[in-house]
Phi, psi and omega in degrees: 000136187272146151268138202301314179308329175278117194269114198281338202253338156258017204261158190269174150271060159213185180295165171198150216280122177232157197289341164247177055317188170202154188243174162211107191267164165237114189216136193058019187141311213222166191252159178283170156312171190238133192234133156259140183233128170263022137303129185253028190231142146211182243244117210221114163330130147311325169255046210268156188274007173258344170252334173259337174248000186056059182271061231216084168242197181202167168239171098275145189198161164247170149241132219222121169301106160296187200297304187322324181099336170293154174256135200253111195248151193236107166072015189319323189301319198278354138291338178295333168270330164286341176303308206299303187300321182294331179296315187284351179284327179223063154043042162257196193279120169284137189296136142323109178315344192240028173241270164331326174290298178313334178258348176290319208276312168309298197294320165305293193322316215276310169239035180315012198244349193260357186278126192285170184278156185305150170072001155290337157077022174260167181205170179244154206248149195201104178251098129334154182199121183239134169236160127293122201245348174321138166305127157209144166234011166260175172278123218194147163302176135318114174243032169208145182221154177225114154253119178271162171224137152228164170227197210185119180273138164260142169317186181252168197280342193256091185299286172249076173085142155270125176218163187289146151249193159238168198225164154223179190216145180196148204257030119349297214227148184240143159271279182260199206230083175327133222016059165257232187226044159303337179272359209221144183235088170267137177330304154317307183298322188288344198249355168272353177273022206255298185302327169274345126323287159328289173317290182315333193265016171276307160261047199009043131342081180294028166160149155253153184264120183292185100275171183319154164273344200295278209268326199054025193250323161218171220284157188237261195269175169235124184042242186263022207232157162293209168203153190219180193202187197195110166215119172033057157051048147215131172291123178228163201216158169305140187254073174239136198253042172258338177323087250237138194286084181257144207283335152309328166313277228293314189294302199274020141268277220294330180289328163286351181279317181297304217288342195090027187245158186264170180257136171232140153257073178203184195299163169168135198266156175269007139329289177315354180300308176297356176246022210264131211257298196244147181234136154195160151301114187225127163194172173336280199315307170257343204076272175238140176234100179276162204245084171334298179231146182238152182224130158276108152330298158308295180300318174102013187263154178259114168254140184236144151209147202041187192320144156302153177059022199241115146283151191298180183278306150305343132327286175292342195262333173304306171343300192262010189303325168286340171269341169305283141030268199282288177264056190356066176287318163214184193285155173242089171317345164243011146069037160284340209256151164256138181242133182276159176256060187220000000 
């Protein structure tokens, strides 16, 4: 049975009340059973180390109804392995891949009638969550953890069309702290970014573009998404190591290499802008969000790239490879998607 309140063809990207979760605690040593819960609360110490130490990381990942009528988990393992860095990042227990994998595949299995149908451009959204729950006040790991997984079907993200936005950059705002915890996806990095976002959407911006923290001299993240560019029939993407390794990045370098362009991963300055053909954003939530105009705040300078109101052409053709992909329109010839047995 579907659920009947759901308009399928307008649902946003944010939440909505779906019928499980699933928990996992580590405790005494060791990780538990894996428990399903239809609570969307849980029963949490005031002084537990994720609220006073921020012991705290998260995932994203999606599932997709296919051409086929199969459900589709997109890349699970290699999130199941940045879950595994964030935890060694800020010293909790890390899940085992293949513990994770079992609860992404329950936790889909579970509310399957909530995953939306092929040709609605909707997917079910699958947020992993690890805190430290241990009581503390001194400053200390954790020595208990709980990881939840709930999902939530979302809309597709580009409501009216793909099309570019613009974006801006000002050596203002640090998103992280050279060798801090930038590679890593935690919470904490997202909530130092709100202000200087809140600001871009403020001068009517869809993002801000960091610079380095070190130097400020090249370019890092684009808001919470990496970011690439397109030159002469090359992908190019930041080599930075503040960057959170994101896994729509890493797919779309091997679909541009399929495609026959070469990939570069490194520094680069903003100077490059006057050659740069294509811009865009990537991440779970859009795949690519291409970026029409970048505006420097400081400087007063301005980059346009390509047609106005136009995504570049490689931008678009990488966009739908991966989603062809994902809802299985074509093959996926590099073995990302797992199809459940539901």
């Amino acid at each position: 049975m579907t659920p009947a309140n759901l308009d399928w063809a307008n649902l946003t990207f944010s939440y909505t009340k779906t019928d499980y979760n699933v928990r996992c605690t580590y405790k005494n040593g060791e990780w538990g059973p894996i428990e399903v819960s239809d609570s969307e609360y849980i029963p949490l110490h005031i002084a537990a180390s994720c609220l006073h130490y921020g012991q705290e990381s998260f995932e994203g990942l999606k599932a997709f109804r296919g051409k086929d009528g199969k459900v589709r988990i997109f890349r699970m393992e290699e999130n199941a392995k940045r879950f595994i860095r964030s935890a060694e990042g800020i010293s909790m227990q890390p899940m085992p891949v293949e513990l994770f994998c079992e609860m992404v595949r329950k936790v889909v299995k579970l509310n399957e009638r909530f995953i939306p149908p092929y040709g609605t451009g909707a997917s079910l959204y699958i947020r992993p969550l690890e805190i430290g729950v241990t009581p503390l006040v001194g400053v200390s790991p954790a020595t208990e953890y709980i990881v939840i997984m709930l999902v939530t079907p979302v809309g597709p993200y580009f409501k009216n069309g793909f099309k570019p936005i613009k974006v801006c950059m000002s050596r203002e705002y640090d998103r992280v702290a050279p060798k801090g915890t930038g590679s890593i996806k935690i919470g904490g990095n997202y909530a130092a970014s709100l202000n200087a976002g809140q600001m871009a959407h403020s001068k009517g911006y869809g993002n801000m573009l960091y610079f380095d923290p070190k130097d400020k001299t090249y370019i890092d993240e684009c808001g919470a998404a990496n970011f690439f560019a397109i030159k002469d029939n090359t992908y190019i993407t930041p080599g930075s190591e503040t960057v959170l390794p994101s896994i729509t990045n890493m797919s779309l370098e091997v679909l541009a290499e399929d495609l026959g362009m070469k990939v570069e991963r490194r520094l680069f300055k903003v100077d490059e802008f006057n050659d740069f053909e294509e811009c865009s954003a990537c991440g779970t939530a859009a795949v690519c969000s291409p970026i029409g105009q970048i505006d420097d705040l400081d400087t007063g300078e301005s980059y346009k790239f390509g047609k106005e109101g136009e995504a570049g052409p490689m931008t678009t053709a990488l966009y739908n490879k991966l989603r062809a992909i994902q809802y299985g329109e074509e093959e996926d010839i590099h073995n990302w998607c797992e199809v459940l047995d539901i």
